[in-house]
N, CA, C and O atoms as a printed pandas DataFrame, in Angstrom:
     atom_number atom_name residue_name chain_id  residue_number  x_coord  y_coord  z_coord
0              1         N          UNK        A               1    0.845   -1.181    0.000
1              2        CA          UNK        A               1    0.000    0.000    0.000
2              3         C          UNK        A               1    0.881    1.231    0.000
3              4         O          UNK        A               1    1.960    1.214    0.591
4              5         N          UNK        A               2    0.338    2.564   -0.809
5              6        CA          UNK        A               2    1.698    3.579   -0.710
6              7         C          UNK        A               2    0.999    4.077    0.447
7              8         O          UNK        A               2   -0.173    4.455    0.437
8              9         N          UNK        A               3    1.670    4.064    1.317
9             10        CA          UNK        A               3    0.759    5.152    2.623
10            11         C          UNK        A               3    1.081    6.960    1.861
11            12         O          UNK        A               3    1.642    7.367    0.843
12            13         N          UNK        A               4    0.523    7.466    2.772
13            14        CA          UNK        A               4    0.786    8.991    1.962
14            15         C          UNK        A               4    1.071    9.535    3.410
15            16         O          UNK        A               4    0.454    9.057    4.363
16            17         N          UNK        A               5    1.895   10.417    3.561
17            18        CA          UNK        A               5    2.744   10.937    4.985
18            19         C          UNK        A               5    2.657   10.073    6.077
19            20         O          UNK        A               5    2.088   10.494    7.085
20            21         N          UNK        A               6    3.151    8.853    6.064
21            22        CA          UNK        A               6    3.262    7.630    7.063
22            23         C          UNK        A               6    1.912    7.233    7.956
23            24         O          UNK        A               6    1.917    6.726    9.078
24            25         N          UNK        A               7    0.738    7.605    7.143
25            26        CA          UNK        A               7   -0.363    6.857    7.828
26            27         C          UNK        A               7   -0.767    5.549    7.443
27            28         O          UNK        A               7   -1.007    5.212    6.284
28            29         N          UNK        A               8   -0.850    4.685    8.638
29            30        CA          UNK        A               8   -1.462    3.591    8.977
30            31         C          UNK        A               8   -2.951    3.250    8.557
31            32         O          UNK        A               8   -3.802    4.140    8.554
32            33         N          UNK        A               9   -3.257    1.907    8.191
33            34        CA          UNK        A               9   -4.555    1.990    7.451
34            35         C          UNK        A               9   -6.086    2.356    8.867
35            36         O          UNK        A               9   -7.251    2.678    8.633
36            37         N          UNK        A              10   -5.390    2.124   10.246
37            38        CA          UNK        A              10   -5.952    2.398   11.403
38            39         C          UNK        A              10   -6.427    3.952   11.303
39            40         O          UNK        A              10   -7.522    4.324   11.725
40            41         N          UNK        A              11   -5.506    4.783   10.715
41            42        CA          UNK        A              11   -5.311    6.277   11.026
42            43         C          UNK        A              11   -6.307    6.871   10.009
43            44         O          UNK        A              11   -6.689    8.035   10.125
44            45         N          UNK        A              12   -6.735    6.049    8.989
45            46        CA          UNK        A              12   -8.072    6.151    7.738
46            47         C          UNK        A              12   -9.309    5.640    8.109
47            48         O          UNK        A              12  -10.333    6.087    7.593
48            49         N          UNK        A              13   -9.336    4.842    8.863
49            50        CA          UNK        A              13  -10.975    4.410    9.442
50            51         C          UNK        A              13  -10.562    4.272   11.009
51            52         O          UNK        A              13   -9.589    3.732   11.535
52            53         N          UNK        A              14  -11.860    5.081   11.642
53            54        CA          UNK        A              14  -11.897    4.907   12.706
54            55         C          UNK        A              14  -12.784    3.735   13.288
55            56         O          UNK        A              14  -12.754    3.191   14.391
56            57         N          UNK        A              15  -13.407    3.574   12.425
57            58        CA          UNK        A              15  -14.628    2.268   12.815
58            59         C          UNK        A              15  -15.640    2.553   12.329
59            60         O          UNK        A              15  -15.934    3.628   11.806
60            61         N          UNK        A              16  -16.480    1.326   12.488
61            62        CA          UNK        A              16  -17.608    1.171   11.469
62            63         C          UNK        A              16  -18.968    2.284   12.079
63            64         O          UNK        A              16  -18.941    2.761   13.214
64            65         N          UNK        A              17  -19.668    2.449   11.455
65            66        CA          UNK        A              17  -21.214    3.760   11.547
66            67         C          UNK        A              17  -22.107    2.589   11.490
67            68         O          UNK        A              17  -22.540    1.918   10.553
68            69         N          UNK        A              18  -22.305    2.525   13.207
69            70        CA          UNK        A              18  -23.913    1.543   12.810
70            71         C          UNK        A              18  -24.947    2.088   12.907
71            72         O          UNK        A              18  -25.187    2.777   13.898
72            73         N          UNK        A              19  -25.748    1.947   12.010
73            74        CA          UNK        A              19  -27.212    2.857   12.031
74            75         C          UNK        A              19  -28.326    1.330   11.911
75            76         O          UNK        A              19  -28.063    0.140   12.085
76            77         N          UNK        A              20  -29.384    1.910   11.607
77            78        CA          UNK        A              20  -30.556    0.715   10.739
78            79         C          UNK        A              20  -30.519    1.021    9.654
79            80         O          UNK        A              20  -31.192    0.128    9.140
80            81         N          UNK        A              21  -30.179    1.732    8.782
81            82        CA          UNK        A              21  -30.052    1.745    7.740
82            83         C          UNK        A              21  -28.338    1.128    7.179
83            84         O          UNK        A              21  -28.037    0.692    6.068
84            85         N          UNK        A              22  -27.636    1.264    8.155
85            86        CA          UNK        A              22  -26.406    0.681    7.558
86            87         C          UNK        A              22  -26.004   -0.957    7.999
87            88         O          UNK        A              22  -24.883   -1.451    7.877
88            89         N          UNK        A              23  -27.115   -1.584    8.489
89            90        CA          UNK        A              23  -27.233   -2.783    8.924
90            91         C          UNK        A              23  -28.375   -3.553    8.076
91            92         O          UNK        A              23  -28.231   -4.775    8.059
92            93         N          UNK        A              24  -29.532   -3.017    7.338
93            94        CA          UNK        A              24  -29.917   -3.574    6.618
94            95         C          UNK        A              24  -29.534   -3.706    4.594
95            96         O          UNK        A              24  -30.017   -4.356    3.667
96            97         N          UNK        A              25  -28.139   -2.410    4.781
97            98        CA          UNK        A              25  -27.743   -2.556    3.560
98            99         C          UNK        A              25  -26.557   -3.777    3.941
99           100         O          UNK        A              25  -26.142   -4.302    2.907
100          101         N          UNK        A              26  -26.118   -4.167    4.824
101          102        CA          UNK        A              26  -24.937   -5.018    5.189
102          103         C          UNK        A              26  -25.638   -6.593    4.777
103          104         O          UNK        A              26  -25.108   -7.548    4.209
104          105         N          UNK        A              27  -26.888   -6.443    5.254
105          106        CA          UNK        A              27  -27.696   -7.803    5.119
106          107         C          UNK        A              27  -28.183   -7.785    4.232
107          108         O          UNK        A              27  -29.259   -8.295    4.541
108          109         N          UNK        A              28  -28.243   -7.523    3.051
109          110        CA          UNK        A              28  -29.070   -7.717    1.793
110          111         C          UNK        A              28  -28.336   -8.504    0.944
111          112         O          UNK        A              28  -27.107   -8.556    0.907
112          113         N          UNK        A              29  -29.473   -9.405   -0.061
113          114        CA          UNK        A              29  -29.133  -10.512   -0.971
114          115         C          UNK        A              29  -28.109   -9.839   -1.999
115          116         O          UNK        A              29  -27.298  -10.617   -2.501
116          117         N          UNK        A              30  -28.041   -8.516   -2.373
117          118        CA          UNK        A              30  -27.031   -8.311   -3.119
118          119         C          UNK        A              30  -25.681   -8.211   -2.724
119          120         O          UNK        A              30  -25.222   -9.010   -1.907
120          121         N          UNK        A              31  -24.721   -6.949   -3.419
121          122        CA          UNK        A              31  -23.675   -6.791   -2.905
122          123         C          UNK        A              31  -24.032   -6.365   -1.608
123          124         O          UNK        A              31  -25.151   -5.882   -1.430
124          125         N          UNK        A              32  -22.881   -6.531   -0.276
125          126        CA          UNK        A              32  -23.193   -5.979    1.030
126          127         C          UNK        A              32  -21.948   -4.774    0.956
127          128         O          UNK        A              32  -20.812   -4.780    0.480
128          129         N          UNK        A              33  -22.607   -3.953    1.535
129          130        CA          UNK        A              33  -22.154   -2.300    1.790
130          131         C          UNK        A              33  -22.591   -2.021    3.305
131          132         O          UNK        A              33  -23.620   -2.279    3.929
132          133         N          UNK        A              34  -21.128   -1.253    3.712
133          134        CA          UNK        A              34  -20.550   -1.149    4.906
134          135         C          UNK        A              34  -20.561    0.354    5.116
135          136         O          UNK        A              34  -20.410    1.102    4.150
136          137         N          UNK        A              35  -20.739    0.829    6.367
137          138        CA          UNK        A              35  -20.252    2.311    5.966
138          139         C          UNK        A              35  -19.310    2.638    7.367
139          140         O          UNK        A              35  -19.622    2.296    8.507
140          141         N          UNK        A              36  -18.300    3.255    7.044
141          142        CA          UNK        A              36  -17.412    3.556    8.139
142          143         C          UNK        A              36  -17.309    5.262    8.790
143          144         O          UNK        A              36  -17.789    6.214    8.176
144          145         N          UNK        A              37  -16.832    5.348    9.681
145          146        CA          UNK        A              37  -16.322    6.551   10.169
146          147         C          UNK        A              37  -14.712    6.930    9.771
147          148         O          UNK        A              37  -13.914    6.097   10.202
148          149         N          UNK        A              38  -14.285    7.736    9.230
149          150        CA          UNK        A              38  -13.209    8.190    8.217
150          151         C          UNK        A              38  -12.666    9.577    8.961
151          152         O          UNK        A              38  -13.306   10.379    9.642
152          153         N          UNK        A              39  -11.283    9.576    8.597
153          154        CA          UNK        A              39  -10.448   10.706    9.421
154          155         C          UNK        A              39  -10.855   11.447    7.591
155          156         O          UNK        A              39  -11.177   11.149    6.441
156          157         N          UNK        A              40  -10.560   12.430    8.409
157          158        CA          UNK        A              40  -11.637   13.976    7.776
158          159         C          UNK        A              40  -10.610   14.520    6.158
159          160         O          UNK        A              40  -10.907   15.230    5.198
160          161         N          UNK        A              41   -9.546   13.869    6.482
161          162        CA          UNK        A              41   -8.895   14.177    4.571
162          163         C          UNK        A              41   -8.301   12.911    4.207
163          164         O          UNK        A              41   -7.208   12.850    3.643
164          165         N          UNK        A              42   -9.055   11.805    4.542
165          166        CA          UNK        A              42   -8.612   10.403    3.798
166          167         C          UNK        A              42   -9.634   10.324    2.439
167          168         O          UNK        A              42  -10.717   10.899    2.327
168          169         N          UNK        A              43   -8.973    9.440    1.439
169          170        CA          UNK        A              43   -9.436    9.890    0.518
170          171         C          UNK        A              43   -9.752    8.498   -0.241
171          172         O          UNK        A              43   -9.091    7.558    0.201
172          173         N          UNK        A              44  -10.705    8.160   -1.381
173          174        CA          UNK        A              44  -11.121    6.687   -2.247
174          175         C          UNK        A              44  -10.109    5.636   -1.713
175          176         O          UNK        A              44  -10.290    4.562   -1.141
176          177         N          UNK        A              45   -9.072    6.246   -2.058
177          178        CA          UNK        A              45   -7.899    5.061   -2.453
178          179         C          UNK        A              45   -7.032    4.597   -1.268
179          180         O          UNK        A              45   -6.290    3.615   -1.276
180          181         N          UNK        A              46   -7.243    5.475   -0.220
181          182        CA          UNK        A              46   -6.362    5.250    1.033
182          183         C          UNK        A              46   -7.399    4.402    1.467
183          184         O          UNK        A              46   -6.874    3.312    1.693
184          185         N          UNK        A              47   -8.823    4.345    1.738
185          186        CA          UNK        A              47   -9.362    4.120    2.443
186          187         C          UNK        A              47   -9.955    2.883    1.912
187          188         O          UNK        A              47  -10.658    2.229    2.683
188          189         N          UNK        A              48   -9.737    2.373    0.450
189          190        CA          UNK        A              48   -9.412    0.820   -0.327
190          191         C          UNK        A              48   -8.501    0.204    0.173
191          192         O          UNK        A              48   -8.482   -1.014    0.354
192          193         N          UNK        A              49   -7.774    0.869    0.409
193          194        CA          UNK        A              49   -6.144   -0.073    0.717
194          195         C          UNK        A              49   -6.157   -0.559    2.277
195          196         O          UNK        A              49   -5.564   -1.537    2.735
196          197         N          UNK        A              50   -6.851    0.224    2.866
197          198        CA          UNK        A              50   -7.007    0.290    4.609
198          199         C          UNK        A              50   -8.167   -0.870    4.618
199          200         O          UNK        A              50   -8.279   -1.827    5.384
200          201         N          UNK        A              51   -8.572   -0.675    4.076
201          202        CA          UNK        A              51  -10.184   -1.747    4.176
202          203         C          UNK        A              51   -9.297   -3.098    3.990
203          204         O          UNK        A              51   -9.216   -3.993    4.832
204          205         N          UNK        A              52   -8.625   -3.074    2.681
205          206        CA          UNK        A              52   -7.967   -4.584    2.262
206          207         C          UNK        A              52   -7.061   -5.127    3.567
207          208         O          UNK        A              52   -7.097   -6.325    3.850
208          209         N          UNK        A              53   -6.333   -4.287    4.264
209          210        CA          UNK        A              53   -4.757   -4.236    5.043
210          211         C          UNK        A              53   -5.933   -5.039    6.201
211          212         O          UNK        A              53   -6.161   -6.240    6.353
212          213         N          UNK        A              54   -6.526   -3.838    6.897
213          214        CA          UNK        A              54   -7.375   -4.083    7.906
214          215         C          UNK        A              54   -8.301   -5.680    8.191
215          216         O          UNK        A              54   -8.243   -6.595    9.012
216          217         N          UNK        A              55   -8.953   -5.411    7.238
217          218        CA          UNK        A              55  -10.206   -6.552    7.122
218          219         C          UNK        A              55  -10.020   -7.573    5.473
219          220         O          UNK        A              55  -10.999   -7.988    4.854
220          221         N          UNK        A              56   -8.897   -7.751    5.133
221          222        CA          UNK        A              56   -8.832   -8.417    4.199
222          223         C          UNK        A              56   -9.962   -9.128    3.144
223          224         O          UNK        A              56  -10.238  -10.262    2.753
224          225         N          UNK        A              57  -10.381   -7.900    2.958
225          226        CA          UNK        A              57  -11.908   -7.963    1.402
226          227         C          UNK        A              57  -10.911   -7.102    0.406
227          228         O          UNK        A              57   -9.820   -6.535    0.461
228          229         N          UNK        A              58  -11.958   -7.358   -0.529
229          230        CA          UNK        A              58  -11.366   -6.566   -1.668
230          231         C          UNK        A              58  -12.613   -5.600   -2.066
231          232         O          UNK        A              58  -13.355   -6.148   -2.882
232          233         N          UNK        A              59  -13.064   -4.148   -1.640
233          234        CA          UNK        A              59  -14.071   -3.304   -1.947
234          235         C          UNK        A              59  -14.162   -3.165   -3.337
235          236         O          UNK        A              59  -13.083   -3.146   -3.930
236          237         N          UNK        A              60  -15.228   -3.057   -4.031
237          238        CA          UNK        A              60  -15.634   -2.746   -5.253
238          239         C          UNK        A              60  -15.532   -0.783   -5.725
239          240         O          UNK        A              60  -15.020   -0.053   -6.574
240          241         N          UNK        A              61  -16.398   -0.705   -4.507
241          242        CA          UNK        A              61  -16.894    0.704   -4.783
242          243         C          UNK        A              61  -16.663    1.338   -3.124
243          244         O          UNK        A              61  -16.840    0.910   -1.984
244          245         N          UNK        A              62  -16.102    2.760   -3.841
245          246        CA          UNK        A              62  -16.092    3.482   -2.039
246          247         C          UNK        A              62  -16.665    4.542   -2.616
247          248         O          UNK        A              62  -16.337    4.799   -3.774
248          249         N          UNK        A              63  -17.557    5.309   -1.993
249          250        CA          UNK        A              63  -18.449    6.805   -1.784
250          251         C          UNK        A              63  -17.890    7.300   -0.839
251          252         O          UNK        A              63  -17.138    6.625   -0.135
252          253         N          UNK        A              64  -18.145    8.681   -0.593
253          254        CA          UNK        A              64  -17.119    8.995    0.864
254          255         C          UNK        A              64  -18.319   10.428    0.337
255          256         O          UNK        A              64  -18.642   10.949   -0.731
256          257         N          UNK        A              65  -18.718   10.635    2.016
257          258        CA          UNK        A              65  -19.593   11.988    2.082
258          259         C          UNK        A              65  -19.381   12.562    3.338
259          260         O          UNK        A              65  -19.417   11.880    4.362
260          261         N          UNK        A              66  -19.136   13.907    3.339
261          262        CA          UNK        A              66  -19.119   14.690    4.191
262          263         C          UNK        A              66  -20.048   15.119    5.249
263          264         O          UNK        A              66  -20.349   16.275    4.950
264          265         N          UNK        A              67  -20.611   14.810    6.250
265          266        CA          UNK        A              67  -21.364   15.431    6.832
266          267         C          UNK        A              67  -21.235   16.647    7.729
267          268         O          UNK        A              67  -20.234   16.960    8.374
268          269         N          UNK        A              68  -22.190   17.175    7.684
269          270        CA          UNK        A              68  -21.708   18.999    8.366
270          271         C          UNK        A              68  -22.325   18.872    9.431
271          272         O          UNK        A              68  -23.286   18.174    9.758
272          273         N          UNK        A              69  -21.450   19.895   10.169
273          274        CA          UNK        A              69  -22.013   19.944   11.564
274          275         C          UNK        A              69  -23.273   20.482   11.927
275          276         O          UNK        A              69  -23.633   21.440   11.244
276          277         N          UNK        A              70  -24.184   20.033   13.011
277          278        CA          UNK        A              70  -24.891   20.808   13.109
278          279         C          UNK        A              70  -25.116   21.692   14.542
279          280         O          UNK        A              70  -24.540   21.313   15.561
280          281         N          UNK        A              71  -25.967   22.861   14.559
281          282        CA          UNK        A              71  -26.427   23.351   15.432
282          283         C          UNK        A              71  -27.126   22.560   16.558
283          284         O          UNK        A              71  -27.771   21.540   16.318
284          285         N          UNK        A              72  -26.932   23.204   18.115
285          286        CA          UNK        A              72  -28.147   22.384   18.751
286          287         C          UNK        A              72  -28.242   24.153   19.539
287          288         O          UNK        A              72  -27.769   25.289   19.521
288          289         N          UNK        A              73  -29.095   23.380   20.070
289          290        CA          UNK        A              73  -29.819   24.646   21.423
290          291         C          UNK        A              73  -29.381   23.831   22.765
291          292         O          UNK        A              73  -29.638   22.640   22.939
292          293         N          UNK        A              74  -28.598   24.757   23.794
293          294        CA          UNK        A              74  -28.438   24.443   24.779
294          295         C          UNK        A              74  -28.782   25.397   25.837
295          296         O          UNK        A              74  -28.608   26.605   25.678
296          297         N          UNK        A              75  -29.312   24.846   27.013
297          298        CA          UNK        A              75  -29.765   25.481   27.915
298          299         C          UNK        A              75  -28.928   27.169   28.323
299          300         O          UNK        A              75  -29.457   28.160   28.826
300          301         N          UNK        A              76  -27.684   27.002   27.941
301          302        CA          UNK        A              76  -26.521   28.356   27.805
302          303         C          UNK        A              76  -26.753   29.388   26.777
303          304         O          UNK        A              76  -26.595   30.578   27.050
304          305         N          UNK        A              77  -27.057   29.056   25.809
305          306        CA          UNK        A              77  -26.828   29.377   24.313
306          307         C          UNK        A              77  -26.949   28.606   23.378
307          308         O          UNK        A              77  -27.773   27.741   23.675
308          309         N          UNK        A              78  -26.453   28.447   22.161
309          310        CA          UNK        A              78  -26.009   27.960   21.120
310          311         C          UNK        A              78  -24.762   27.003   20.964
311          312         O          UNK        A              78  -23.636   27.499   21.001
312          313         N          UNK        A              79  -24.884   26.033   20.841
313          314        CA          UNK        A              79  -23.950   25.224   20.716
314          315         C          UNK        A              79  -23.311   23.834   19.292
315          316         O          UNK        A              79  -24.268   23.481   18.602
316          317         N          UNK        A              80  -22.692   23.515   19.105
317          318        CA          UNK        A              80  -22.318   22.838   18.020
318          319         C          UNK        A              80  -22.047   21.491   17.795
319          320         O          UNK        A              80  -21.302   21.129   18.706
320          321         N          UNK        A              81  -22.310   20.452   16.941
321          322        CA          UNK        A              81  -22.290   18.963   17.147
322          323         C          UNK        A              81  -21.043   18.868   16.038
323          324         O          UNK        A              81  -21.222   19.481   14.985
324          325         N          UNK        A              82  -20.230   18.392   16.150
325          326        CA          UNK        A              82  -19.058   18.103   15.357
326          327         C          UNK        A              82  -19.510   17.282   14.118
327          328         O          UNK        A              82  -20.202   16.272   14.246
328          329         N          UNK        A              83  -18.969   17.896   12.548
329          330        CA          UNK        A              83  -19.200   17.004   11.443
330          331         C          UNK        A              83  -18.322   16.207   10.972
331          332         O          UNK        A              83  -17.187   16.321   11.436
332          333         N          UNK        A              84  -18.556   15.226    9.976
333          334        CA          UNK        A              84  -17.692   14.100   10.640
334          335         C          UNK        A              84  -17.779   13.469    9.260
335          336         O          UNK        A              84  -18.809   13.871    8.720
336          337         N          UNK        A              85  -17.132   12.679    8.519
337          338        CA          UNK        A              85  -16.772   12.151    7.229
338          339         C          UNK        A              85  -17.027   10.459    7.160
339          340         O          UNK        A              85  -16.270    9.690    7.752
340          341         N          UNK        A              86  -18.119   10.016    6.411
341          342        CA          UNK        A              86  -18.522    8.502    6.285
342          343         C          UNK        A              86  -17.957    8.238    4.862
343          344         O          UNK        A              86  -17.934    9.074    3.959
344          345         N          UNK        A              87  -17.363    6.564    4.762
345          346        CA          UNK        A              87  -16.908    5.872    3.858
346          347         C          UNK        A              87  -18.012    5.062    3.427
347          348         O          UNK        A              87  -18.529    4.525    4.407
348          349         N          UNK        A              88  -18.690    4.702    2.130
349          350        CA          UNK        A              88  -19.968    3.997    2.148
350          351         C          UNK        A              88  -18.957    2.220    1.415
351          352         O          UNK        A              88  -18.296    1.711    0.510
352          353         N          UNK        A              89  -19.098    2.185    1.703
353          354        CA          UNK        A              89  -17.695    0.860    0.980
354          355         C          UNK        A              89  -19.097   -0.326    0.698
355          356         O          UNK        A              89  -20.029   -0.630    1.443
356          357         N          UNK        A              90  -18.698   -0.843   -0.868
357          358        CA          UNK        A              90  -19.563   -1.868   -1.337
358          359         C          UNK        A              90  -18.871   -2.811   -1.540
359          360         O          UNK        A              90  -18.075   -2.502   -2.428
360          361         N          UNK        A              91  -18.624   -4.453   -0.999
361          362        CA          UNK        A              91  -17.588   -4.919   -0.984
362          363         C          UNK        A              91  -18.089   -6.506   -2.742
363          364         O          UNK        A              91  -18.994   -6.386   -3.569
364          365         N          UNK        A              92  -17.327   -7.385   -2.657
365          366        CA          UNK        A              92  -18.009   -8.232   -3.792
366          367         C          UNK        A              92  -19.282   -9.121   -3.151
367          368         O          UNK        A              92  -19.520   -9.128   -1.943
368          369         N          UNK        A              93  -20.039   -9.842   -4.108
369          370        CA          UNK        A              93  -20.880  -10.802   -3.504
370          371         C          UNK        A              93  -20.175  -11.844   -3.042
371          372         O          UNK        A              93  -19.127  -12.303   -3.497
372          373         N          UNK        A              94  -21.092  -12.360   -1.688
373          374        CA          UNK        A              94  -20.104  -13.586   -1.126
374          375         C          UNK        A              94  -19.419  -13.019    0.127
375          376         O          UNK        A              94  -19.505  -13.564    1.227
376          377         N          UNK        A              95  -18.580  -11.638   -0.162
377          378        CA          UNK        A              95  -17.790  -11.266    1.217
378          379         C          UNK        A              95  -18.650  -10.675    2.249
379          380         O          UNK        A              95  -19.706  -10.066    2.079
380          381         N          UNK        A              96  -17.964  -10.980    3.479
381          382        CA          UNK        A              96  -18.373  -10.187    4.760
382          383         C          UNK        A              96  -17.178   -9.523    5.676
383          384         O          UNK        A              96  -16.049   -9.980    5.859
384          385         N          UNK        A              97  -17.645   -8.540    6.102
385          386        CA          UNK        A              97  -16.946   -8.221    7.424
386          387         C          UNK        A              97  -17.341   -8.880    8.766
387          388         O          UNK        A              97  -18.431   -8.632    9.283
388          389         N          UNK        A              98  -16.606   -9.572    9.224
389          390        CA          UNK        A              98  -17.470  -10.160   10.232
390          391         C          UNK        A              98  -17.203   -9.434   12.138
391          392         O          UNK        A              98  -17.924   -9.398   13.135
392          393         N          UNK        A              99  -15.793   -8.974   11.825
393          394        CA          UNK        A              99  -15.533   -8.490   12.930
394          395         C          UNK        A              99  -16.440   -6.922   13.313
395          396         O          UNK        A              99  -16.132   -6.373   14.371
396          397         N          UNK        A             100  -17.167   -6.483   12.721
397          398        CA          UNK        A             100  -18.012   -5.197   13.342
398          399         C          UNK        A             100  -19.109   -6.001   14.039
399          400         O          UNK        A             100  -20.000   -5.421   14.660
């Protein structure tokens, strides 16, 4: 893997995003798609190579979307929820991740 300024494939995914929606795309008869939590300037190809190093699949397809932070209301004022960067990774038919 070329790392790019000596990061580790650990230092590209922080771990997996479980939702219900990202647990019933994991279980479906087609391809299964994973979605991870991602350090905030990792990019397609780092985060292919980290998936392979890590969890030894071979991903088909990676999406990667930004989510923005949002506002909340707090009893003080105004306050802020940190935004945060998801990997949508579609891996082949047949594979699993089994360790999440």
């Amino acid at each position: 893997m070329a790392r790019q300024s000596g990061k580790t494939p650990k230092d590209y995914i922080y771990g997996p995003r479980i939702t219900e929606k990202a647990t019933y795309l994991s279980s479906s008869d087609k391809n299964p798609v994973y979605t991870f939590e991602i350090h905030p300037k990792a990019n397609k190809p780092g985060v292919m190579n980290a998936l392979k190093e890590l969890y030894k699949v071979s991903p088909i397809a990676v999406r990667i979307v930004n989510l923005p932070r949002k506002k909340l209301m707090t009893r003080t004022g105004v306050g802020y929820k940190n935004g945060t960067k998801k990997a949508i990774v579609t891996l082949k038919k047949g594979e699993k991740i089994e360790e999440i």
